[in-house]
Each structure stands twice: as structure tokens, then as C-alpha cells.
C-alpha positions as CSV (number, residue, x, y, z in Angstrom):
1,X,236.9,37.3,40.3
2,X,237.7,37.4,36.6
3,X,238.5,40.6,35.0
4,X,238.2,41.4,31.5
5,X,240.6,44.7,30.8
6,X,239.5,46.4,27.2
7,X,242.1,48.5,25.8
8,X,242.1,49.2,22.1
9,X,242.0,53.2,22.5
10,X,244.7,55.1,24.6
11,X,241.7,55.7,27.6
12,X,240.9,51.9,28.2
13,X,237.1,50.7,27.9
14,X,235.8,47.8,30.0
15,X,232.3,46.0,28.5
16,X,229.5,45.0,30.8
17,X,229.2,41.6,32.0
18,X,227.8,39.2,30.0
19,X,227.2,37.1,32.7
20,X,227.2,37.3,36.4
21,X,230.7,37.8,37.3
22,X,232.5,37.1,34.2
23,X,233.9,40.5,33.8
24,X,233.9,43.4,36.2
25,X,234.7,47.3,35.8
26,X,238.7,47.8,36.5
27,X,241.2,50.7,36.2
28,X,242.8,49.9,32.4
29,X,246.5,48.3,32.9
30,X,247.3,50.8,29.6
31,X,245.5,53.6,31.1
32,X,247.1,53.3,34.9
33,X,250.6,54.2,34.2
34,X,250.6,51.4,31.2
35,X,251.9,48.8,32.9
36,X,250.6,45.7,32.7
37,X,250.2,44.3,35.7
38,X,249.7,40.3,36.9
39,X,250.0,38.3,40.0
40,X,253.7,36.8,41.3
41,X,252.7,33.2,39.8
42,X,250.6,33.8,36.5
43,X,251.2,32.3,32.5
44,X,250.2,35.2,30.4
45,X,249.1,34.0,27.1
46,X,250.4,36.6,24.2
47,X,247.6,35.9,21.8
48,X,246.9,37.2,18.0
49,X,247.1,36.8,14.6
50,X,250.5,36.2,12.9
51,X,251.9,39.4,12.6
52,X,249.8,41.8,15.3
53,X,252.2,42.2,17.2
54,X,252.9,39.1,19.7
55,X,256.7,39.1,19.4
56,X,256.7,43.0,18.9
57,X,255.3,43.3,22.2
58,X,257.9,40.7,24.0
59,X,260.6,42.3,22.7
60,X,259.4,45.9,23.6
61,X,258.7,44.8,27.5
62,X,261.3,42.2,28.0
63,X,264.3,43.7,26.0
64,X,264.5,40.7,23.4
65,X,266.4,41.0,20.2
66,X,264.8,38.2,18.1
67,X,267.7,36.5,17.7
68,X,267.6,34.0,20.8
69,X,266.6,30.6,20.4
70,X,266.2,29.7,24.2
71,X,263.7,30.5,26.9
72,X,264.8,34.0,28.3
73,X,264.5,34.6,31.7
74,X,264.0,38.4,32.4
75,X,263.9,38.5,36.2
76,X,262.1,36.1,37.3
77,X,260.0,35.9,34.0
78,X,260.5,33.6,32.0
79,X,259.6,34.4,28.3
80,X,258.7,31.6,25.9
81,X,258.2,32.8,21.8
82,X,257.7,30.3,19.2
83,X,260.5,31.9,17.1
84,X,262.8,30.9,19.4
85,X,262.1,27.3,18.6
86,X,262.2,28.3,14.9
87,X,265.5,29.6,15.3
88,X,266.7,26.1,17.3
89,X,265.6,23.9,15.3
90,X,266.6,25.8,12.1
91,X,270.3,24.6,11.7
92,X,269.1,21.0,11.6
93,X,266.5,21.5,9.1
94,X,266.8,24.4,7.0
95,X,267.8,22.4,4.0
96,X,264.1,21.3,4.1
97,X,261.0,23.7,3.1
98,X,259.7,25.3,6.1
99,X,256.4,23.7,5.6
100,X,257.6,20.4,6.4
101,X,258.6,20.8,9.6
102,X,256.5,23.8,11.4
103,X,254.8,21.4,13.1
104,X,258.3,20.3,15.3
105,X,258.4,24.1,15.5
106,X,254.7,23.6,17.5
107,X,255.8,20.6,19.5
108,X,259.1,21.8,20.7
109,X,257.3,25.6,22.0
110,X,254.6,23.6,24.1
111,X,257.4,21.2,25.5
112,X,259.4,24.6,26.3
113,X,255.7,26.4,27.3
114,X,255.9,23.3,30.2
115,X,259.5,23.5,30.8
116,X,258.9,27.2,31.8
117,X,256.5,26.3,34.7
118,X,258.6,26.6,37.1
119,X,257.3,28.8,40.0
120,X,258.4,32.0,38.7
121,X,255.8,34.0,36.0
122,X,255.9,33.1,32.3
123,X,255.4,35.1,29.3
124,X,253.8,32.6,26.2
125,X,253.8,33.9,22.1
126,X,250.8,31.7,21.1
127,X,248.6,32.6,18.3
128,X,245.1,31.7,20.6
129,X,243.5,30.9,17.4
130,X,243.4,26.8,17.9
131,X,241.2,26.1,20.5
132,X,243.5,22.9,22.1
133,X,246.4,24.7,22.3
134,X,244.7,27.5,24.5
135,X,243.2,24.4,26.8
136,X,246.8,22.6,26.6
137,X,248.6,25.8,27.7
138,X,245.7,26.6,30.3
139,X,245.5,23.1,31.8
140,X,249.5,23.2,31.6
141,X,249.4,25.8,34.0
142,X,246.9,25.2,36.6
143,X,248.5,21.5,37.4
144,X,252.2,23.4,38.0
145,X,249.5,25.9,40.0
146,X,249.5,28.8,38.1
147,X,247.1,31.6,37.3
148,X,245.8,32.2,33.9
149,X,246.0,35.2,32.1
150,X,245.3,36.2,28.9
151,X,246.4,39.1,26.2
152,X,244.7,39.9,22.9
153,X,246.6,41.9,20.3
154,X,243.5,43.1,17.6
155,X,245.3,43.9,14.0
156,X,243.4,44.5,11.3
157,X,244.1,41.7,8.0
158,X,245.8,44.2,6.5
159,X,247.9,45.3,9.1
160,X,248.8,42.2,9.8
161,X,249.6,40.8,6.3
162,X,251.8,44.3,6.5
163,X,253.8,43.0,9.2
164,X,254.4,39.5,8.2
165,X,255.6,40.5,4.7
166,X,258.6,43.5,6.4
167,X,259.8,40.7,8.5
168,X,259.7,38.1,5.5
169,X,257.9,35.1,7.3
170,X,254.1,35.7,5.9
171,X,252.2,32.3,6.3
172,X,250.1,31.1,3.6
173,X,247.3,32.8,2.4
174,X,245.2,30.1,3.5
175,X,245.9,30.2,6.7
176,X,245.9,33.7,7.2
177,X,242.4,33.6,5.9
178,X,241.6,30.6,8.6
179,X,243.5,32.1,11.4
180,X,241.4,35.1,10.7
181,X,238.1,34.0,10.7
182,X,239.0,31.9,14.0
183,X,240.8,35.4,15.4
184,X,237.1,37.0,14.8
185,X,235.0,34.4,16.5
186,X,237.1,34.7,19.5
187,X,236.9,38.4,19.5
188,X,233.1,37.8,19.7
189,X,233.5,35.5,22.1
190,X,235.3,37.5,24.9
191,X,232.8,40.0,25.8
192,X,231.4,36.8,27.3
193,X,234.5,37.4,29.6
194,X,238.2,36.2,30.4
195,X,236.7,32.6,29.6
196,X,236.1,32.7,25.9
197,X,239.8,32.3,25.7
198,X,240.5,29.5,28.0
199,X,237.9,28.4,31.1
200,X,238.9,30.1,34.3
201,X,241.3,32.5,32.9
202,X,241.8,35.2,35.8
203,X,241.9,38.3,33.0
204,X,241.8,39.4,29.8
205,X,243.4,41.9,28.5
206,X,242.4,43.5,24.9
207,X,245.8,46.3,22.9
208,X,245.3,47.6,19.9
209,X,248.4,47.2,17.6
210,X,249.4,50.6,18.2
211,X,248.5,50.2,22.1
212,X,252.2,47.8,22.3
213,X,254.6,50.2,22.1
214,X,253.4,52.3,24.7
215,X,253.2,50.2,27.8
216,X,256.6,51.2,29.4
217,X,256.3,47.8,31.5
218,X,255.1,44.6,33.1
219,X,254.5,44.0,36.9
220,X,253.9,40.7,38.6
221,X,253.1,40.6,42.1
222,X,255.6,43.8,43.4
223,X,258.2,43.2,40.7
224,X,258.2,46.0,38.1
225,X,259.7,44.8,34.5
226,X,260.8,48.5,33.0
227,X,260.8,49.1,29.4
228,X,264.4,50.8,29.5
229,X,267.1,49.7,31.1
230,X,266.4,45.6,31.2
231,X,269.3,43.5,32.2
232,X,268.3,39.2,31.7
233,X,270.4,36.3,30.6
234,X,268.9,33.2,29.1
235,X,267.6,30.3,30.4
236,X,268.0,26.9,28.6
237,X,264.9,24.5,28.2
């Protein structure tokens, strides 16, 4: 059964169904010892806004610096952000504006998204605000027979626009204001369930910004991810 987990206060809030069986009541991963909790063979999808958080929270459960520009495998997870693919690509191209070649950026993280899909679980930065890429990533996973899963990050514009400019990679204006208004109609969409971000997603899982750095870890299947004290190597894709 599909689950959709609400958490944008510290005690975690579950919305009514909108439809028979796309959501039922269950304990808040936050609120239950906040740690996030999946099954053994699940892609999570990381979704939000640039700048609410996604990388913040990857780092924060699965010890990352920022500074790798492969696949890390953490365990048996293996965790795929688009800045990684920023960072490989960049000593080939920086000589060229940024805006001419994001979208190899794009291409490269969903051949490394498949590359992943191995068997063990896999962590995904994606943005969930372009519809194809959420079916790609979704469809992706069920054919290397994976579970879906899905985690929202809600940031307000501001706090978002806060973010992007401390870290000095704020996207355009433009398409903050797009990304935005596709971030909102998606928020509406989910209390319609899991599905509203990709079809037969098993969960959904909904952290305020500030809700990030207090899970002290991730669980899938019996294997706990701690917060403190993470030991990983890299895995090249």
C-alpha cells in the first residue's frame, strides 16, 4: 500500500486519503526516532527546488563533502547528486559559460541515476519539478526492479534564493520563477498521494527545510545509515 509521510513540523502530520488507498495514516519517519526509513531495494528520489536543501540533506545523512564527482557508495547506498556530474565534467568545459553546457550536466546524472541500479539502494538529487525526468527515473527503476520512493524538501522562494546565492550557483531568475510555480502544482498535487510525484511510487515523504538537519539517519531494510561516524569510499560510474 502507498504511504504518504507528512513532515513539515517536528510532530509529523499525515493528510487523509484522497482516494481509496492512496495514502494511509503511518508513524512519521521524523517523528519515530528521525530516521528515515526505506525497504532493502528502493530509489529514493531527493526532490525540491534548487537550493531547499537536496544536497544539504545528502551530505548530512551520507557524510558527503561536496567535493566528489563520482557516485558514492555509503554502505550499500549508492548516492547519485547532480553536482557530482558538475564537478566531472567541469575540467573539460569550464572555459565555456555554464549555460552552454548544463544540459550534458543533465544527461551525464541520468546515465549515472541508471548506472546506480545495481541491486543495492540508491539515493537520487533530482529537482522533481520536470515531469519526464520523475517518469524516466521512476520507470528506470522498476525495470532494474526497484521500489519507488519519493522525498519532498518544501523551502519557501526566499529561502531558497537564500541558499543558492551563499553557495554561489543561483540559477536564473527565470527559472527559479518556473521551477517554482511547477514546485507548487506538485505540492498540490501530493495530497492526492505518493503518485502525484511519479505513478506507483511506494511513499512520499514531505521535510521542511529546517526538518534536514535533524534526522540522525537513513534505514533500508535492517541497515541503519548513522548520521555520525560514516565510513564510505566512492564508487565510479
Amino acid at each position: 500500500m502507498s504511504t504518504l509521510i507528512e513532515c513539515p513540523e517536528p510532530v509529523g502530520r499525515v493528510p487523509s486519503a484522497g482516494s481509496a488507498g492512496a495514502a494511509s495514516v503511518v508513524p512519521s519517519a521524523v517523528t519515530t526516532g528521525r530516521v528515515l526509513s526505506f525497504p532493502a531495494r528502493s530509489l529514493v528520489l531527493v526532490c525540491g527546488v534548487p537550493g531547499a536543501g537536496k544536497s544539504t540533506l545528502l551530505r548530512h545523512l551520507f557524510g558527503l563533502t561536496g567535493a566528489e564527482n563520482r557516485t558514492v557508495l555509503r554502505g550499500e547506498v549508492r548516492v547519485v547528486d547532480s553536482h557530482q556530474s558538475r564537478l566531472r565534467l567541469t575540467p573539460a568545459l569550464a572555459a565555456l559559460p555554464y549555460t552552454l553546457w548544463r544540459w550534458l550536466v543533465h544527461v551525464l546524472h541520468l546515465l549515472r541515476v541508471a548506472a546506480a541500479l545495481r541491486g543495492g539502494p540508491v539515493a537520487v538529487h533530482e529537482s522533481g519539478t520536470r515531469r519526464w525526468v520523475r517518469l524516466l527515473l521512476a520507470l528506470l527503476g522498476r525495470l532494474r526492479g526497484y521500489t519507488v520512493h519519493g522525498v519532498m524538501i518544501d523551502a519557501s522562494p526566499d529561502e531558497a534564493l537564500s541558499a543558492q546565492r551563499s553557495r554561489g550557483r543561483a540559477v536564473t531568475a527565470r527559472s527559479h520563477r518556473a521551477q517554482t510555480r511547477r514546485w507548487r502544482r506538485l505540492c498540490r498535487a501530493r495530497e492526492r498521494g505518493p503518485g502525484a510525484l511519479v505513478p506507483g511510487a511506494a511513499s512520499l515523504t514531505v521535510l521542511a527545510r529546517h526538518d534536514v538537519r535533524r534526522l540522525v539517519g537513513v534505514r533500508f531494510g535492517s541497515a541503519v545509515q548513522l548520521t555520525s561516524g560514516r565510513v564510505g569510499r566512492s564508487a565510479r560510474s
